[in-house]
PDB file as gemmi writes it, atoms N, CA and C in Angstrom:
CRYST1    1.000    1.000    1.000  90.00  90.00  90.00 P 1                      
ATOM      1  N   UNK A   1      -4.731  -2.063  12.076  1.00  0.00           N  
ATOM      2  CA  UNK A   1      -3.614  -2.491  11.245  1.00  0.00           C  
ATOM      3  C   UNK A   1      -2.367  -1.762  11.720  1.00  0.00           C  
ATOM      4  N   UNK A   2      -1.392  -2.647  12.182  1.00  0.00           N  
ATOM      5  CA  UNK A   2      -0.162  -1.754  12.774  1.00  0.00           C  
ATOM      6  C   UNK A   2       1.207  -1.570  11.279  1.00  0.00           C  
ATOM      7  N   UNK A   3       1.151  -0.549  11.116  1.00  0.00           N  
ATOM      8  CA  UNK A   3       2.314  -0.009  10.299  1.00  0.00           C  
ATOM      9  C   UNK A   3       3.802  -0.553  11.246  1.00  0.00           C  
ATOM     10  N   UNK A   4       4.896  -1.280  10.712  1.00  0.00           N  
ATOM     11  CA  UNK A   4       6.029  -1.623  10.999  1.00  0.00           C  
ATOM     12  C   UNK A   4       6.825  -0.601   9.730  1.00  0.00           C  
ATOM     13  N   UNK A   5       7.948  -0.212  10.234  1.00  0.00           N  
ATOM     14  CA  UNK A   5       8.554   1.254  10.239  1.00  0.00           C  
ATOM     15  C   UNK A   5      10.045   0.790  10.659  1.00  0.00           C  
ATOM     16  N   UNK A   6      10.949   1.801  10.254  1.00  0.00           N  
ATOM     17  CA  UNK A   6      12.423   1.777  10.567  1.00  0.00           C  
ATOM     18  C   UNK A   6      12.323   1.763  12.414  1.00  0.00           C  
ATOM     19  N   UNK A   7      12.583   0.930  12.848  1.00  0.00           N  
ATOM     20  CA  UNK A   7      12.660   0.804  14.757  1.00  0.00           C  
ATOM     21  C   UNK A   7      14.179   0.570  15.210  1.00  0.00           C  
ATOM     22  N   UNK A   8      14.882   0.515  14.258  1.00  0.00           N  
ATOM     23  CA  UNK A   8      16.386  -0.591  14.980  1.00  0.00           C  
ATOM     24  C   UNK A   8      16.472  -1.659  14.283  1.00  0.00           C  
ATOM     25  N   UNK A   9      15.606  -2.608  13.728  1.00  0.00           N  
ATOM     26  CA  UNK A   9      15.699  -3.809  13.655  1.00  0.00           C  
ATOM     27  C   UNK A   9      16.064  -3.823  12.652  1.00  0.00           C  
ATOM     28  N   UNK A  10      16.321  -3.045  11.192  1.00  0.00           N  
ATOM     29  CA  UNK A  10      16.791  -3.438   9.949  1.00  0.00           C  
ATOM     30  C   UNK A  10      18.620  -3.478   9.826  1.00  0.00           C  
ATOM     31  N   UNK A  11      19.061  -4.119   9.020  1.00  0.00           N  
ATOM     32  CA  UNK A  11      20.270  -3.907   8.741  1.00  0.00           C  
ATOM     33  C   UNK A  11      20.765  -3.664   7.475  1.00  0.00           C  
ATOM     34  N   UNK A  12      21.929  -3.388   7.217  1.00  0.00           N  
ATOM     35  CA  UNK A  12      21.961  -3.650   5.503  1.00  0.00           C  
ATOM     36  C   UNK A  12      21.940  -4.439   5.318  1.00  0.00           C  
ATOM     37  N   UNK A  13      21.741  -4.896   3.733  1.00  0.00           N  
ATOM     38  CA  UNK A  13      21.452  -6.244   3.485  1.00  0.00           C  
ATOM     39  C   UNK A  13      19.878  -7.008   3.253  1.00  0.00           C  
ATOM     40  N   UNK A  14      19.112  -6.749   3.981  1.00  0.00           N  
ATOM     41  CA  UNK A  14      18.116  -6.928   4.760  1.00  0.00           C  
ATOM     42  C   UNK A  14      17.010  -6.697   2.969  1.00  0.00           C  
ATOM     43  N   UNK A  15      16.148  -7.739   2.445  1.00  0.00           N  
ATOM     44  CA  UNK A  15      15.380  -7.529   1.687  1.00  0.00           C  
ATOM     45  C   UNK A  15      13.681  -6.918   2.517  1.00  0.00           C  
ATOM     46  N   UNK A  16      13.274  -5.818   2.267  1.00  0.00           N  
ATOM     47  CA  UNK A  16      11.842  -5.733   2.566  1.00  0.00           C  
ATOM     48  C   UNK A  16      10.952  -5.011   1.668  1.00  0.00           C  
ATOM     49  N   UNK A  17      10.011  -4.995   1.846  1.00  0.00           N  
ATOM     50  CA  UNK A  17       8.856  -4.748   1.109  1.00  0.00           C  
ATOM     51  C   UNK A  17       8.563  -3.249   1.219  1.00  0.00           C  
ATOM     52  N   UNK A  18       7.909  -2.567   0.522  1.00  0.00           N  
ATOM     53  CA  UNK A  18       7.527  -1.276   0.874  1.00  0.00           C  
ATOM     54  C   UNK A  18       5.877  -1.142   0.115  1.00  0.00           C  
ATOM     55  N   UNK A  19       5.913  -0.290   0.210  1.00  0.00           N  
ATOM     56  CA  UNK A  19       3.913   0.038  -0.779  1.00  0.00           C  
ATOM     57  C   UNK A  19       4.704   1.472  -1.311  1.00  0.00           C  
ATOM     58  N   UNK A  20       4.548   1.867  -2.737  1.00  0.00           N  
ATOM     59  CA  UNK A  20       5.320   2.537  -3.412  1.00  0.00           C  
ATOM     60  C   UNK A  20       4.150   2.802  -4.124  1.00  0.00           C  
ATOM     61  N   UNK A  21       4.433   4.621  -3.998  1.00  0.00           N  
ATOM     62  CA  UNK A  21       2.936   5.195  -4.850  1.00  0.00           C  
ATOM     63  C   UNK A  21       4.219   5.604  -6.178  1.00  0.00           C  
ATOM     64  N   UNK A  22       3.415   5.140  -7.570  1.00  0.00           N  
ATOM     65  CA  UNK A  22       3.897   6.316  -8.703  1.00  0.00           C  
ATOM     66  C   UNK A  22       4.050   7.803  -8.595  1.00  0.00           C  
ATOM     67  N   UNK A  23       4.834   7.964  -8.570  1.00  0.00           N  
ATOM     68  CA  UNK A  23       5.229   9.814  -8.446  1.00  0.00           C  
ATOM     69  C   UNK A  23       5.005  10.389  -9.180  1.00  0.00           C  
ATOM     70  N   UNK A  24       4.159   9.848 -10.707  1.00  0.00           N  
ATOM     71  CA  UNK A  24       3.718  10.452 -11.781  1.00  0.00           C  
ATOM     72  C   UNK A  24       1.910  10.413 -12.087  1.00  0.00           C  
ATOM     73  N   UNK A  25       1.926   9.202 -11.212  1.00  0.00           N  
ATOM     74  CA  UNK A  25       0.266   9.233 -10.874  1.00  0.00           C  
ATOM     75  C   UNK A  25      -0.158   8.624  -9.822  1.00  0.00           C  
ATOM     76  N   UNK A  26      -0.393   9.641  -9.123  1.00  0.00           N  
ATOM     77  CA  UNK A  26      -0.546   8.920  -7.485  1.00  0.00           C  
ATOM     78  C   UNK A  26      -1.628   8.128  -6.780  1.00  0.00           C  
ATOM     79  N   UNK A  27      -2.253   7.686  -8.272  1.00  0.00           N  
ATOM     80  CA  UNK A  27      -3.575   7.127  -7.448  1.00  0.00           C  
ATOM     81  C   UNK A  27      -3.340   5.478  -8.285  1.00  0.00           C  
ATOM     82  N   UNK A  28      -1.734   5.280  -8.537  1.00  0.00           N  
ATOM     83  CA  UNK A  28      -1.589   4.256  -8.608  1.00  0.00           C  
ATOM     84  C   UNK A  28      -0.337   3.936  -7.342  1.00  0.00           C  
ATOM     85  N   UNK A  29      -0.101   2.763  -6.857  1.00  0.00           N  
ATOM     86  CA  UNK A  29       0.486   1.764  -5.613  1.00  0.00           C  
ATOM     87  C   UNK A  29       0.499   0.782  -5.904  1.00  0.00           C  
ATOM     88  N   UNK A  30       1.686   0.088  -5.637  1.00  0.00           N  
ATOM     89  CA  UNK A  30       2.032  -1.678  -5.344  1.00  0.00           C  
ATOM     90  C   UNK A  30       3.335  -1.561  -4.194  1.00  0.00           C  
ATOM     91  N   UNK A  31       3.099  -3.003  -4.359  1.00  0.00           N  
ATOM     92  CA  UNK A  31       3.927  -3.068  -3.187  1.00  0.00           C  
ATOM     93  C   UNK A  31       5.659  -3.799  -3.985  1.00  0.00           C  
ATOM     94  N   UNK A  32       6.306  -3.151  -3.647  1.00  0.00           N  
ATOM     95  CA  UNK A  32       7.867  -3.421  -4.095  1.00  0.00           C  
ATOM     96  C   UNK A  32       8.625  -4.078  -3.109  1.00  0.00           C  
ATOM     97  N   UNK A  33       9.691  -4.695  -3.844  1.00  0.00           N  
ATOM     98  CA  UNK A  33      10.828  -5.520  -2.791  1.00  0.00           C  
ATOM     99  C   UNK A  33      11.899  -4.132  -3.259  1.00  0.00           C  
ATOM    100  N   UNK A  34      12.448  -3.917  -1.947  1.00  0.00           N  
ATOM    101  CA  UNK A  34      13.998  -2.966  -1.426  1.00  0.00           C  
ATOM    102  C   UNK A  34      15.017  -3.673  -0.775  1.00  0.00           C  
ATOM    103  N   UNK A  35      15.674  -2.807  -0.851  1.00  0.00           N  
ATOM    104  CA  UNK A  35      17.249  -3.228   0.005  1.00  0.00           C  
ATOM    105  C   UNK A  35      17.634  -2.369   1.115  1.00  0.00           C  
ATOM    106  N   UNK A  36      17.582  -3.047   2.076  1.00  0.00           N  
ATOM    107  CA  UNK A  36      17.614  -1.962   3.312  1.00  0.00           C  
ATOM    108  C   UNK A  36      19.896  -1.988   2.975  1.00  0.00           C  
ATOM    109  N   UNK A  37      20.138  -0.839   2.876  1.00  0.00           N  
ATOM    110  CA  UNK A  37      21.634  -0.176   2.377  1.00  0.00           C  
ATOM    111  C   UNK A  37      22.198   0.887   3.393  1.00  0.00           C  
ATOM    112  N   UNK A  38      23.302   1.061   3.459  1.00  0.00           N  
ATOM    113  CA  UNK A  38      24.162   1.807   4.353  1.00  0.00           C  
ATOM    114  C   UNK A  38      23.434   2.944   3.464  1.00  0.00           C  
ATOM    115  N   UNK A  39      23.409   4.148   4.322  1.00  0.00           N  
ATOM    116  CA  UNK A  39      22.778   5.557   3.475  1.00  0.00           C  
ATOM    117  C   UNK A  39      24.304   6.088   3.112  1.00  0.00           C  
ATOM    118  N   UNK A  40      24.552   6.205   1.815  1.00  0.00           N  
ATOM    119  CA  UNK A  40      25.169   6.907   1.188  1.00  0.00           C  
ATOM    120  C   UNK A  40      25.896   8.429   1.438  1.00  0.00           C  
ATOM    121  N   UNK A  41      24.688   9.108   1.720  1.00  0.00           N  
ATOM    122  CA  UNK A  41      24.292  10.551   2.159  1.00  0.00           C  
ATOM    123  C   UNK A  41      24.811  10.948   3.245  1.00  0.00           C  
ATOM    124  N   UNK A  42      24.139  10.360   4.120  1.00  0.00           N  
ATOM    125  CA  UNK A  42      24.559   9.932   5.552  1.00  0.00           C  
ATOM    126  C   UNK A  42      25.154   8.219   6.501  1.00  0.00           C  
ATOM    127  N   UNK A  43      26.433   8.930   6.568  1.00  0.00           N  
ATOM    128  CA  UNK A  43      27.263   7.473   7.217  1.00  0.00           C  
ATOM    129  C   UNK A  43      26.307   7.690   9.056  1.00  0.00           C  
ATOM    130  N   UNK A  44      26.246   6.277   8.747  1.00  0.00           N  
ATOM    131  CA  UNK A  44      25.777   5.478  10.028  1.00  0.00           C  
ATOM    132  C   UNK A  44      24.298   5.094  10.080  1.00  0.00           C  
ATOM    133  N   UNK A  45      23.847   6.014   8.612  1.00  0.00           N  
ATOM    134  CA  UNK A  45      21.785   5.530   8.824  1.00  0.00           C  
ATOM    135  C   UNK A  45      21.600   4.612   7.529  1.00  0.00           C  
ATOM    136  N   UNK A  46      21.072   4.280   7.964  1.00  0.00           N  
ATOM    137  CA  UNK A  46      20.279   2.926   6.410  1.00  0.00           C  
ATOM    138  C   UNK A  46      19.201   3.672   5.922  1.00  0.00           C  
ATOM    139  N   UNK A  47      19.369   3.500   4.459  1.00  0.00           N  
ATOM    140  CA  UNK A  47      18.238   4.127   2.996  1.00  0.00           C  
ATOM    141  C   UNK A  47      17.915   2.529   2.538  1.00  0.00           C  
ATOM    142  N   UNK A  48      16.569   2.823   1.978  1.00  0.00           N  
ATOM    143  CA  UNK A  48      16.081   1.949   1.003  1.00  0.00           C  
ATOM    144  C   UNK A  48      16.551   1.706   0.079  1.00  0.00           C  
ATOM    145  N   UNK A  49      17.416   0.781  -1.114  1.00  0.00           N  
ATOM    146  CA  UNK A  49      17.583   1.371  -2.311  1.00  0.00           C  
ATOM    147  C   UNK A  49      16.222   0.544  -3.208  1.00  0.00           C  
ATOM    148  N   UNK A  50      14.996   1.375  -3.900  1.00  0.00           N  
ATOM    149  CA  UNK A  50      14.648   1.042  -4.947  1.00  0.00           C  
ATOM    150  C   UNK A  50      14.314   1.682  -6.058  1.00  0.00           C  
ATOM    151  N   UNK A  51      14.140   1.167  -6.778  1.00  0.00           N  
ATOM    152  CA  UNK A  51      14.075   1.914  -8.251  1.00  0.00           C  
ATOM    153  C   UNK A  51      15.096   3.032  -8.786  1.00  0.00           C  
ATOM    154  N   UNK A  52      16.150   2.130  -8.176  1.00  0.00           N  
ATOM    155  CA  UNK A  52      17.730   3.363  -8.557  1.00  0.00           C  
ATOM    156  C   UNK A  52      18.053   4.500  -7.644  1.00  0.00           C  
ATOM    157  N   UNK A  53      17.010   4.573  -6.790  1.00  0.00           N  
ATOM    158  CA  UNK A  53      16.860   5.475  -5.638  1.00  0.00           C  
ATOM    159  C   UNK A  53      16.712   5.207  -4.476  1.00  0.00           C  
ATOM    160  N   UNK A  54      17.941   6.125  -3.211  1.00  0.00           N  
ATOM    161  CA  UNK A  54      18.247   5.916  -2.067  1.00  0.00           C  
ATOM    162  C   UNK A  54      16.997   6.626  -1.421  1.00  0.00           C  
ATOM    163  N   UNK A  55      16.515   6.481  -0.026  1.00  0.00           N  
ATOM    164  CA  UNK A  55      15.568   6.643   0.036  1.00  0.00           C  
ATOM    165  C   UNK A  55      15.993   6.623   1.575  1.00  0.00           C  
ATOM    166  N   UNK A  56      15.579   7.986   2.680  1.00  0.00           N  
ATOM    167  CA  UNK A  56      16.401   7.624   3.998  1.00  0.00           C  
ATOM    168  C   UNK A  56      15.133   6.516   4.837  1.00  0.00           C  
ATOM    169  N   UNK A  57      15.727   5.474   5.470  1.00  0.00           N  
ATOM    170  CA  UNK A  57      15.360   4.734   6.575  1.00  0.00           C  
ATOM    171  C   UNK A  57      14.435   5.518   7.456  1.00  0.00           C  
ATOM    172  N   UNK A  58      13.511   5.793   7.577  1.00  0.00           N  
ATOM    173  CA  UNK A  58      13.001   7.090   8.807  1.00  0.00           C  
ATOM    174  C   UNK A  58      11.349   5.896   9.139  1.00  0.00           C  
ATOM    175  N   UNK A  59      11.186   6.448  10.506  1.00  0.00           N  
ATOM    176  CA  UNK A  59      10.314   5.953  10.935  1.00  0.00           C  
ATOM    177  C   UNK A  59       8.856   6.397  10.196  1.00  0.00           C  
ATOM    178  N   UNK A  60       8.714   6.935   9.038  1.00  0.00           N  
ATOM    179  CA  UNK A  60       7.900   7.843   8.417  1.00  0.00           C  
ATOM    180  C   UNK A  60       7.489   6.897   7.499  1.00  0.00           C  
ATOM    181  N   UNK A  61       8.191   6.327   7.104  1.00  0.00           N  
ATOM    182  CA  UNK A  61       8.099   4.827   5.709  1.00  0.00           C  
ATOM    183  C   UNK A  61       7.697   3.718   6.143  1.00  0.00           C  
ATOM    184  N   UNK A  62       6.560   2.800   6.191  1.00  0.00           N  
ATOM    185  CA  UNK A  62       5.995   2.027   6.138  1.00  0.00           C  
ATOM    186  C   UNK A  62       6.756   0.913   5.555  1.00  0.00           C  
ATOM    187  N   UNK A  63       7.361  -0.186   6.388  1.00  0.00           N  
ATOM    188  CA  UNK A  63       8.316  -0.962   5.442  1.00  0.00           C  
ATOM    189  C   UNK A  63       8.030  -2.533   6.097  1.00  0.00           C  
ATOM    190  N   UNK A  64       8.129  -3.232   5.197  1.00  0.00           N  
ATOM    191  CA  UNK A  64       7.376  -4.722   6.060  1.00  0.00           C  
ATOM    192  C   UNK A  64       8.152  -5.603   5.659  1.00  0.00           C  
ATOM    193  N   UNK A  65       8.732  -6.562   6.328  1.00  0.00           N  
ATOM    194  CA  UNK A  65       9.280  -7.974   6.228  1.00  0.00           C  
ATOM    195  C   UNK A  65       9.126  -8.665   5.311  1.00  0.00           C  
ATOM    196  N   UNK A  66       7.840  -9.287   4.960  1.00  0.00           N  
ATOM    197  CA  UNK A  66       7.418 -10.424   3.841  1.00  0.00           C  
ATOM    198  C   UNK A  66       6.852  -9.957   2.944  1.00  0.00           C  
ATOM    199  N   UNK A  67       6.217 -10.051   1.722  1.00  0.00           N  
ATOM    200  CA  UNK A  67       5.614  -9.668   0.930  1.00  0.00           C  
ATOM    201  C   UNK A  67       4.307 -10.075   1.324  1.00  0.00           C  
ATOM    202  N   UNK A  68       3.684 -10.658   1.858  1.00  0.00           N  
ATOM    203  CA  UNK A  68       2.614 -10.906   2.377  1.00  0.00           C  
ATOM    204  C   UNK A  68       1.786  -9.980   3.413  1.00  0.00           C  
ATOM    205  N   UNK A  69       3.046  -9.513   4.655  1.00  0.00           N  
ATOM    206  CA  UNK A  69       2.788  -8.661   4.983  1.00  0.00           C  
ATOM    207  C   UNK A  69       2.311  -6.884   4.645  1.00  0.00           C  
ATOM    208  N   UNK A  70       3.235  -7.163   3.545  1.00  0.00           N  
ATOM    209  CA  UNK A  70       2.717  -5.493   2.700  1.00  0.00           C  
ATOM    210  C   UNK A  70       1.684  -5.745   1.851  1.00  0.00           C  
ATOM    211  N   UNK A  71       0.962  -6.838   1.339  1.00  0.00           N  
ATOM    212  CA  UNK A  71      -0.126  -6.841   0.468  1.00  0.00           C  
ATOM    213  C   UNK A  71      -0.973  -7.087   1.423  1.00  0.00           C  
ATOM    214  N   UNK A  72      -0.890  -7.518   2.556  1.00  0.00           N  
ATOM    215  CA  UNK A  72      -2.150  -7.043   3.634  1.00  0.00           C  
ATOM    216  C   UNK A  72      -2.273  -5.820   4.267  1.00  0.00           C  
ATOM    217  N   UNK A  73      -0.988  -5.063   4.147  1.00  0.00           N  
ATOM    218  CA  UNK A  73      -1.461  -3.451   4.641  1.00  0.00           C  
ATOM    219  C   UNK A  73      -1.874  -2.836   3.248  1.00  0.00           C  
ATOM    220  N   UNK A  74      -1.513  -3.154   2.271  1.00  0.00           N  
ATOM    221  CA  UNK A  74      -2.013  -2.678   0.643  1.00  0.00           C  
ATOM    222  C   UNK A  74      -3.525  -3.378   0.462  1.00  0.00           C  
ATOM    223  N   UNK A  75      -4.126  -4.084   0.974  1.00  0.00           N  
ATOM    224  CA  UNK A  75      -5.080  -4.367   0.796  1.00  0.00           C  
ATOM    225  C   UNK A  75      -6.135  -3.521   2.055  1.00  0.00           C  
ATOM    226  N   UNK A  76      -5.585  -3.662   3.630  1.00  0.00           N  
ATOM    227  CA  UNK A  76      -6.444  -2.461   4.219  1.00  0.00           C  
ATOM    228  C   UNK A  76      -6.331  -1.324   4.431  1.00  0.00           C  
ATOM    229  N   UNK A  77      -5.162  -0.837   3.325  1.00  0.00           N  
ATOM    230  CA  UNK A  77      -5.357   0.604   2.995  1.00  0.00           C  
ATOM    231  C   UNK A  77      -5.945   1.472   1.648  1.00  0.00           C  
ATOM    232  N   UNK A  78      -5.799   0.134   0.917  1.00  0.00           N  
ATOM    233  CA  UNK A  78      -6.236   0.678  -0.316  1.00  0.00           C  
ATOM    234  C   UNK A  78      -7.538  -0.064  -1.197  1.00  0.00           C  
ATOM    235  N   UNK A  79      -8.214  -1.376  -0.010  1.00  0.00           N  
ATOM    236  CA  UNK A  79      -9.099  -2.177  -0.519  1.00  0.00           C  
ATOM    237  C   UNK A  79      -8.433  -3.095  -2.045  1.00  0.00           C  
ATOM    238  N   UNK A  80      -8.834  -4.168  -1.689  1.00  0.00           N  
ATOM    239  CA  UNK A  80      -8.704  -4.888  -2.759  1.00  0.00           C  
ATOM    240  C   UNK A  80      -7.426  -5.740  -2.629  1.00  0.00           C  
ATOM    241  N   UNK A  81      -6.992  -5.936  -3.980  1.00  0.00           N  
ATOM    242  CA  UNK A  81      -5.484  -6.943  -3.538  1.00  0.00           C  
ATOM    243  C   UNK A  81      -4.421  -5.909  -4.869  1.00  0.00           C  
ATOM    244  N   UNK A  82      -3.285  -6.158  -4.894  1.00  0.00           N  
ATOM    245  CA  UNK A  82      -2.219  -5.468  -5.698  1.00  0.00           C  
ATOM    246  C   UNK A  82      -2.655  -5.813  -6.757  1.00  0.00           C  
ATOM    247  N   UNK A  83      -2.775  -7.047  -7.195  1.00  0.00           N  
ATOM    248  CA  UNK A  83      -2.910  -7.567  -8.462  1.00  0.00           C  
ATOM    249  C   UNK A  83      -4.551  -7.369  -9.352  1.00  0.00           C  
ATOM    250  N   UNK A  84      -5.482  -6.948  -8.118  1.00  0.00           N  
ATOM    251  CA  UNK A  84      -6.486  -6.311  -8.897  1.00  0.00           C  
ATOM    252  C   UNK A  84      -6.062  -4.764  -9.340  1.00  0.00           C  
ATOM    253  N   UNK A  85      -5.101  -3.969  -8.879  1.00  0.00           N  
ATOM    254  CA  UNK A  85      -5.052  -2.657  -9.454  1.00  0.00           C  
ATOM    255  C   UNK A  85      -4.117  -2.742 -10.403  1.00  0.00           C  
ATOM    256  N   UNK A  86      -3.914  -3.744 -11.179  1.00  0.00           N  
ATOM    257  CA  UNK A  86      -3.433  -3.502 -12.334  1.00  0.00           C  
ATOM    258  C   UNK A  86      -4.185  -4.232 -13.769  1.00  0.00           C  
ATOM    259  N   UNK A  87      -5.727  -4.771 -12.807  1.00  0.00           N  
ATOM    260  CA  UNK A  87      -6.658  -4.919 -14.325  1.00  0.00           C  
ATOM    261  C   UNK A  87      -7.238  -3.896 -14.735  1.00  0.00           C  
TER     262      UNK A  87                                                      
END                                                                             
């Protein structure tokens, strides 16, 4: 399964997907739509913005094109499909 990652190719503007663990309980994940955004912080790099939070662009973040695409890396990373971890 190849992880697609900040390479060049995003711009602002740009809607993509991410797999987003709860920061309050980490053994929950789904996969979210972001906004690839001029970084705030830093002029000239692109941040994620979701959930009210900038988030830097880094090749470290797992970030995918379609939503399809991130519920198939959410499914062979975490077994199952998104919508079963929330029965």
């Amino acid at each position: 399964m190849e992880i697609y990652n900040a390479n060049g190719n995003y711009k602002a503007g740009d809607i993509v997907y991410v797999i987003y663990r709860n920061p309050h309980t980490q053994d929950v994940a789904n996969v979210q739509q972001a906004a690839v955004i001029h970084d705030p912080e830093n002029p000239g790099a692109l941040a994620v913005f979701l959930y009210e939070t900038y988030y830097p662009l880094t090749a470290e973040m797992a970030v995918y094109t379609t939503e399809s695409e991130a519920n198939e890396a959410y499914s062979y990373y975490f077994g199952g499909t998104v919508e079963e971890s929330f029965q």
